[in-house]
Structure formats: structure tokens, C-alpha cells
N, C-alpha and C positions, 0 to 999 in steps of 0.2 A: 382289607383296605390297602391301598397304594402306599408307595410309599410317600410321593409326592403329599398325596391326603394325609399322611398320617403326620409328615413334618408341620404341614400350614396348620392340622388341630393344636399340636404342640405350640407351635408358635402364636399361637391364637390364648391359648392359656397362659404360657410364659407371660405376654403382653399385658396382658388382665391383671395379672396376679401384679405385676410390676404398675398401672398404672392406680390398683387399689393399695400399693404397697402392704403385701402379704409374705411377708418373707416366708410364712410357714407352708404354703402353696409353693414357691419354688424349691425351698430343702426338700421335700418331697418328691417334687414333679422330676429334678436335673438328675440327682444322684440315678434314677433309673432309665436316661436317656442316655445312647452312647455318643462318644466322644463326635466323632464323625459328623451324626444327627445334631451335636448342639451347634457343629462349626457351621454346619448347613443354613442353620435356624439363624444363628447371628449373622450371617451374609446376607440371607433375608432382610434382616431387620436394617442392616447397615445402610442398605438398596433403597429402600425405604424411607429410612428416615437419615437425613445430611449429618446428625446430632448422634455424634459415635460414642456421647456418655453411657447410655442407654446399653451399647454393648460392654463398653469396660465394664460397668457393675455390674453385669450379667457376668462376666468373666474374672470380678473380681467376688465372687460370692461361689465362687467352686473351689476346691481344694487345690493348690500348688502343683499334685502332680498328675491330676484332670484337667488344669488350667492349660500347663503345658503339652499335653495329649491332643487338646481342642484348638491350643493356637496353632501348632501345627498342616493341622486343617486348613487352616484361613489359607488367603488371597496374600500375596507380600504386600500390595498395597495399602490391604485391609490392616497388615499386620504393623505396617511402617505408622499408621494413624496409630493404631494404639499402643504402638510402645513411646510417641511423641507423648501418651496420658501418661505414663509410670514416670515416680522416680527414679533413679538409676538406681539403687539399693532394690526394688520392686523385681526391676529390669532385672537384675545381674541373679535375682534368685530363680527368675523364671528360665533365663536362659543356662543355667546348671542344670535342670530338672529336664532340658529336652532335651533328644535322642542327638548324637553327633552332627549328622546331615543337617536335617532340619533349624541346630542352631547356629550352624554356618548360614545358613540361607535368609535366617532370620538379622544376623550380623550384619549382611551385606546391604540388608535395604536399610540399614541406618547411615547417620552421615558421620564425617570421618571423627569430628571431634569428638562424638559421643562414643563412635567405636576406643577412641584412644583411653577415656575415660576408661569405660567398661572393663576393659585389658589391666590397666593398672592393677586394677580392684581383684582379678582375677588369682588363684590362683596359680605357678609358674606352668602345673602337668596339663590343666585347661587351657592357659591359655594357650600354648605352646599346639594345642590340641586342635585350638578353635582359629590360630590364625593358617597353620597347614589347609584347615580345610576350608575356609576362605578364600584360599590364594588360588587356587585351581581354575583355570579356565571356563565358563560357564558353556555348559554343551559338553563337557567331557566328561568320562567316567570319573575322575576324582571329584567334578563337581555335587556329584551323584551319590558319593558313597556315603557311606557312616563307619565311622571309628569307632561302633559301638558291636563288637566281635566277640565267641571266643576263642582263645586262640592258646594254647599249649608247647611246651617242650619239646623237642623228639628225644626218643629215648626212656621216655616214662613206660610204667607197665599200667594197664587197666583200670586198677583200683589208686594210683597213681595221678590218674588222669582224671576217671571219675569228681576225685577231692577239688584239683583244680577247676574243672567246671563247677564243681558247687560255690567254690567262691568268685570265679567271675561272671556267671548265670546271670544274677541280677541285675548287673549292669547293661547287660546285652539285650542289641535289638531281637536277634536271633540266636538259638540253643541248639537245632534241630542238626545244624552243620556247623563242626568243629575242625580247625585249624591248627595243624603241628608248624613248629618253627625251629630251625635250627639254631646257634648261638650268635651269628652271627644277623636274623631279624630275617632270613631267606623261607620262602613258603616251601618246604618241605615235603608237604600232604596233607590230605584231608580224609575226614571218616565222617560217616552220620550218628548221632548219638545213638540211634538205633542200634548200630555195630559194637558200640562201646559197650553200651548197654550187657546187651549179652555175647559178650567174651569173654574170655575164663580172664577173672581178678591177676594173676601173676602173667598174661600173657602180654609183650609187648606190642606198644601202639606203631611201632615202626614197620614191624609183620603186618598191620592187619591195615593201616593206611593205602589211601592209593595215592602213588606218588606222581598220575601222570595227571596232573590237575589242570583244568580249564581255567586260566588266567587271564588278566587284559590289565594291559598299563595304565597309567593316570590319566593319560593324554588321550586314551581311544575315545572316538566320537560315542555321544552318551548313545546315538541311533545303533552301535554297533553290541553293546551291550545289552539292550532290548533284544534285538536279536539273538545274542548268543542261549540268553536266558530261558528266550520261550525256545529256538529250536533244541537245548537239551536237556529241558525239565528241571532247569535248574532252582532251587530254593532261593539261593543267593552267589555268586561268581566273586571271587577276590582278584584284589586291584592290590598289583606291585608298582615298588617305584625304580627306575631306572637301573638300581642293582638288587634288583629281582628279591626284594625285602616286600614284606607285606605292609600294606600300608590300610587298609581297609575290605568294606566287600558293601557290593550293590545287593540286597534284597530283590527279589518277588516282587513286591507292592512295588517299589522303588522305578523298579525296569518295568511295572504299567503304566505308570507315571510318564513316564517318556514316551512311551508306547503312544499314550494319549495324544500327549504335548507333538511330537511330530507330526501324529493323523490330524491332529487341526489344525500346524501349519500349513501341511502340505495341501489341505482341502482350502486354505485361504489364499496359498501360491494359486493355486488350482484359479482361483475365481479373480486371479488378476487384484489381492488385497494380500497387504503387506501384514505382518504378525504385529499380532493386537496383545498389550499388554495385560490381562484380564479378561474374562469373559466379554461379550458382545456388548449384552446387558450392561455392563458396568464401564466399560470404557467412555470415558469424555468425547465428547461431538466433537471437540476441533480435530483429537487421536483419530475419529472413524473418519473423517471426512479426508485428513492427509494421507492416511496410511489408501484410500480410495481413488482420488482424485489423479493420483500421477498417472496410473496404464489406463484410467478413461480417458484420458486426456490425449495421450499417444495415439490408443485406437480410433478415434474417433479421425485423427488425421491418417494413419491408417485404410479408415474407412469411404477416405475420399477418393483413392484409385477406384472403389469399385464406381463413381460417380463420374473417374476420368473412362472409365469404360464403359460406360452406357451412352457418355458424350460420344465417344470416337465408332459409336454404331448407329448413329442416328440414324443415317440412312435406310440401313435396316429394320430396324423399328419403326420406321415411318411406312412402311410398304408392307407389314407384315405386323401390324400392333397386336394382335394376338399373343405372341412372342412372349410381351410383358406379363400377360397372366400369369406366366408358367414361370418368373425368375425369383418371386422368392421363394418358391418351391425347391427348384433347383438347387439354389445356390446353401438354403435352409437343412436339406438333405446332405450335401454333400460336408456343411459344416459340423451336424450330429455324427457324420459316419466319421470326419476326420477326430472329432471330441470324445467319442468313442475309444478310436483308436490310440489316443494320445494318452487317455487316462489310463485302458489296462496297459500300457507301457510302462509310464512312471512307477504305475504301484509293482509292478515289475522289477523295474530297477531298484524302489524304497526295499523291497522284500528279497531282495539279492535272487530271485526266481531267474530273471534274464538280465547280459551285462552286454559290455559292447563285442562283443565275440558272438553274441545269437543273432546281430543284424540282419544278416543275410538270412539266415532260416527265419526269420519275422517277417522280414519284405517277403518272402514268399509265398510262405500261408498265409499273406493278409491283401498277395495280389488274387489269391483264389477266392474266398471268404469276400473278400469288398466286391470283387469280380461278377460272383452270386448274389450280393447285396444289387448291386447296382441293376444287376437284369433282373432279378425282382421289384425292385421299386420301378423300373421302367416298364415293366410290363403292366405291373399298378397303371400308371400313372398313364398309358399311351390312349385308353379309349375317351378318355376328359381331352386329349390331345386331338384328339378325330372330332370330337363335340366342338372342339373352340376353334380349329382352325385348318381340319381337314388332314390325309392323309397323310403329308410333305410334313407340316408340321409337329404331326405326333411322331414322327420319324427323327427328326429332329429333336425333339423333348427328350425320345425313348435313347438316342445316340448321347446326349448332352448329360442325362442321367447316371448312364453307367461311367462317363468320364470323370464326371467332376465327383462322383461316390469312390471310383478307383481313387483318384487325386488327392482327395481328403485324406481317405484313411492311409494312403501312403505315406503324405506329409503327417496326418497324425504320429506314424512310426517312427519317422525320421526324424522328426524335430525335436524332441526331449535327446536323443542319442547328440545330436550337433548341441544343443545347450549345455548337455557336460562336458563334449568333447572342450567348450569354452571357458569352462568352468563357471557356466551359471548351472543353477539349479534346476532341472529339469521339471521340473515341479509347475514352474512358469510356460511352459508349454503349453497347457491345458485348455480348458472351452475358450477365456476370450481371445486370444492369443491365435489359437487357431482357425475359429470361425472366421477372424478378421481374414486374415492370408487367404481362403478359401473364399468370402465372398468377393473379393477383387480378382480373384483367379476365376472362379467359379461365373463374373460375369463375361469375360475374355473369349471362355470356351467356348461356352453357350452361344455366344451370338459369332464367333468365328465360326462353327459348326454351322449355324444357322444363315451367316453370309454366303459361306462355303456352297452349299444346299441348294440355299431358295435363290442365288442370284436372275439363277435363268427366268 
């Protein structure tokens, strides 16, 4: 069974059991569902139904520290509704039980008075803990991290170190990668428990560390840490702060997280829509319609050049109507080859593969490559060009072709590199963006070719 399938039977029972109030159907059912699968379930249900009691007693009938495992999971919006149901005493015990990051995350979508509240109640090494990682920029690696490490002496010997991992173990997100510090709070080095594990008991941890450790400051863009993490297999990467003291480390999970979060903004820059608070699903109509309505709006005026260019060839279209068959062909062709070309750039640039130093090697292989596109498609397309309008014409079609598919995919190349060089994000480059520019160009050619041509 899918997995989809298997959440919606769960949820189909949960439901039941809740509307015949069976408490002994859920003690049963939860405890053997994971963490992840129940946060799944209650997004469901939240989706569903406007009435988010229905989730709090589902969330308030699991244990304290599965409660805090599963909120984790949720949506911050999701999460901002049901901490508005806790009292703050509820609140402040749930937010000790979750992992560092996550109850920084959770912090922020409250409002400020309850945050102050919450703080008081706190104790000094918490909260001192929780407002640090609060205060971090959102988008950057301290926004990211978790203050939930281990993290050792230097200087220790084996068995030494061992001890102290057992006593900070349980606290920690992650065990598998362990952290030496000097006296002063500086990252030192790092070793895998694996190393520790079996080294001789009296041997020091200072020998056997590696000290040339893969680090990123507070401030690095959270995208840049995704990166570092998948290109070097990393577990987890620690985050210093300005004087090179350890202050945390982004996880695995953490850096797919991002991973994620950027591939669907980038795919929603892509489609000419602004970053959506939440899923599609779940976001508010007035949210979908704003975050929409602005680059329809532009292109659409945009789209009148290509209307001022059919204008200023009437002549020619009037002595040659055939012509029109063939231009949303055209202009349609030469828009996929420039959207094409636009996108493997971006993801290019997103994936550090090419920067603005491969420009020229780009335009090049992508004037030979569109080159061959275009006398392919024109050679496609020339004997419908003989069918509708005789030899002159498909001559024209087959010339107009290869132009405006050059033209695309060139401006596909170019354009994302000139939106950084501005400092927008190239991102916004993509299909509508550039189809627009290409079908007001792409009607120019076309019929200038074609004036050109058929005047005689």
C-alpha cells in the first residue's frame, strides 16, 4: 500500500474512533504511528475541517515528548493556531521538550507579548538559548541550526570523551558527529563517534580529530549550506560565530529542508508567482490571488508590443494571409526553446554548476545546439509551409524559424545572468518572462523576414 493510502486509512480511523469517542481505539492506533505520519494526518484533518479543537485533542492525548516530535512537523501556521489553544504553562512545557531549532521556529510565529511572557517563565540557560536562536535572520544558516550538539573539550583522552558523550547524548539532535572545543568556545575539530568508538581508551582525542573542519558562519545563506552538506556527505556542518566559537550545527534532515524550500521557490519565481506562505492547498485566496496577479499583469501589457507588431505589418499580412497560420507556431517554438534555455541556466546558477564567468562558453554551445534546434524544427515545419502558401513562403517560415529559436534560446541564456548582474534573482527569468520578450520579438522577425522576402 502507498503511502498516501495508508495515511488517509489512518486517518479514516483516527476520525471514527474520535467521532464515536473511543479513547481505547486511539491509545492503540497513535502510539504505533510515527511522528511525521501523525503531523501528516492532522494537516489533513486541519485542511478539512476550519475547527482545529479536533486537532489539539488529538495532540493533546499523546505523550509530551511525541507531542513535541509531531508539532515539529506541522506548518507554522498550523502551529501558530494551536499554540493560540494552550495555556502558556502547556505552551512553555512543550516548547522545552522540542529540539533547539524547531523551538526557535515555533517562538517566532507567536506574538511578541506572549513571547515575553513565555521568556520570563523560562529558565536563564533556555532562554538565553532560545532567544540567540531566534534572533538570527530568517534564510541563514543560524536560522537553521539547532543548539542541540555534542560537543567536548580538547585535550581529553578516549575514555575521557566517551563519558562525556554519554552524558550529553541525550540531549542531542545528533551523536554520530562529535565536536572538540577549545577553552575559549573555538571549533577545534571534529571526529565521528565511529573513530571514538574504537580508539585505544588512553589515546588522545586531539591526535585523532580532524582539525581542517568544514564550517559556515551564522550569516551564510541557508541555500549555501544545503549545498555544502550534499556536496560533501556531510551528516551535519557546524555554524560559528564571528570569533570563530561554535555556536551550533545544521543536520541532514535540516539541509533537506532547505533543499526543498528553495526548489519550490525557485519553481514558483519560475512561473512568475511570488512565495507562498504554506503549501498551495492551504494558502488563502486573497494570498494566491496577490502573490499572482502582479507579473500577469505587467505581461499582459508586455504582451501588447507583440499586438503593436502585427499592427505595423498589416500590409504584409494583407497580401500574404497565409503568413498568420504559421505565427503562433513560430513565435510558440521559439518561446519553449528560449524557456528551455532559461531554466537549465538558473538551475545552473541555483546548483553553483555554472557562474557568470561560463557566459561566453554558454552562448557558444547554445548558439550551436539552438542552431540545430532551429533547422530541425524548420525543416519540420517547411512542407505545411509549401501546403499553405507555396515555395516563397515555406522559405520564409523555414528562415523565421531558425531565427527566432536562435533568439530565444540565446535570450534564454542571457537573461537570468543580466537579472543577477541587478541584483534580482534570476529565478524570475523563466517561462513567462521570457516567452513574453520572445513573442514581441519573435512577431518583428517574422514578418520583417517576410516583408523583406515577399515584397517583390
Amino acid at each position: 500500500m502507498s503511502l498516501e493510502a495508508t495515511l488517509q486509512e489512518n486517518k479514516l480511523l483516527i476520525l471514527d474512533a474520535l467521532s464515536q469517542d473511543d479513547s481505547e481505539t486511539l491509545e492503540s492506533l497513535l502510539p504505533d504511528l510515527r511522528s511525521a505520519d501523525i503531523a501528516a494526518i492532522l494537516s489533513d484533518i486541519a485542511e478539512e475541517d476550519e475547527d482545529r479543537q479536533t486537532v489539539f485533542s488529538l495532540l493533546e492525548s499523546l505523550s509530551i515528548e511525541r507531542r513535541a516530535n509531531v508539532f515539529g512537523y506541522l506548518s507554522g501556521d498550523l502551529q501558530a493556531e494551536l499554540a493560540d489553544l494552550m495555556a502558556d504553562d502547556r505552551l512553555l512545557v512543550l516548547l522545552e521538550e522540542m529540539s533547539g531549532d524547531e523551538r526557535a521556529d515555533l517562538f517566532n510565529v507567536l506574538d511578541e507579548d506572549r513571547r515575553e511572557g513565555l521568556l520570563r517563565r523560562m529558565a536563564h540557560r533556555e532562554r538565553e538559548d532560545l532567544k540567540r536562536l531566534a534572533s538570527y535572520e530568517e534564510g541563514t544558516a543560524g536560522a537553521v541550526m539547532t543548539s542541540d550538539y555534542v560537543a567536548i573539550p580538547s585535550g581529553l583522552t578516549v575514555s575521557q570523551a566517551l563519558m562525556r558523550v554519554r552524558q550529553t547524548a541525550p540531549d542531542a539532535e545528533t551523536v554520530y558527529q562529535i565536536y572538540m572545543i577549545d577553552d575559549q568556545g573555538r571549533l577545534a575539530g571534529t571526529m565521528s563517534l565511529r573513530q571514538l568508538i574504537v580508539a585505544r581508551p588512553g589515546a588522545r582525542v586531539d591526535d585523532l580529530m580532524i582539525k581542517d573542519v568544514i564550517q559556515l558562519g551564522v550569516d551564510a545563506p541557508q541555500e549555501e549550506v544545503a549545498r555544502i552538506v550534499a556536496h560533501y556527505d556531510l551528516l551535519a556542518v557546524p555554524v560559528v560565530d564571528e570569533e570563530e566559537r561554535l555556536v551550533g550545527i545544521v543536520t541532514h534532515d535540516d539541509a533537506m529542508d532547505v533543499v526543498e524550500a528553495e526548489a519550490t521557490e525557485d519553481i514558483h519565481k519560475g512561473a512568475s508567482v511570488g512565495q507562498l506562505e504554506g503549501g498551495v492547498s492551504r494558502v488563502r485566496l486573497w494570498s494566491l490571488y496577490r502573490k499572482r496577479i502582479v507579473w500577469l499583469v505587467l505581461l499582459v501589457f508586455g504582451n501588447l508590443f507583440s499586438g503593436a507588431g502585427i499592427a505595423y505589418f498589416e500590409e504584409t499580412i494583407a497580401a500574404q494571409v497565409a503568413l498568420v497560420f504559421f505565427l503562433p507556431l513560430l513565435i510558440g517554438s521559439g518561446g519553449n526553446a528560449g524557456a528551455q534555455a532559461a531554466t537549465l541556466t538558473v538551475r545552473g546558477m541555483a546548483t553553483g554548476d555554472v557562474g557568470i564567468r561560463d557566459w561566453g562558453k554558454l552562448m557558444g554551445r547554445e548558439l550551436l545546439v539552438a542552431g540545430a534546434l532551429g533547422l530541425t524544427m524548420a525543416i519540420a515545419v517547411a512542407p505545411i509551409g509549401i501546403l499553405r502558401g507555396g515555395e516563397m513562403v515555406a522559405l520564409v517560415v523555414a528562415m523565421s524559424m531558425i531565427s527566432i529559436v536562435l533568439f530565444g534560446s540565446l535570450l534564454g541564456i542571457c537573461l537570468p545572468f543580466l537579472l543577477d548582474r541587478l541584483g534580482w534573482d534570476p529565478a524570475t527569468a523563466s517561462a513567462p518572462l521570457v516567452t513574453t520578450i520572445i513573442d514581441a520579438c519573435g512577431v518583428v522577425i517574422y514578418f520583417t523576414i517576410a516583408t523583406a522576402m515577399l515584397s517583390g
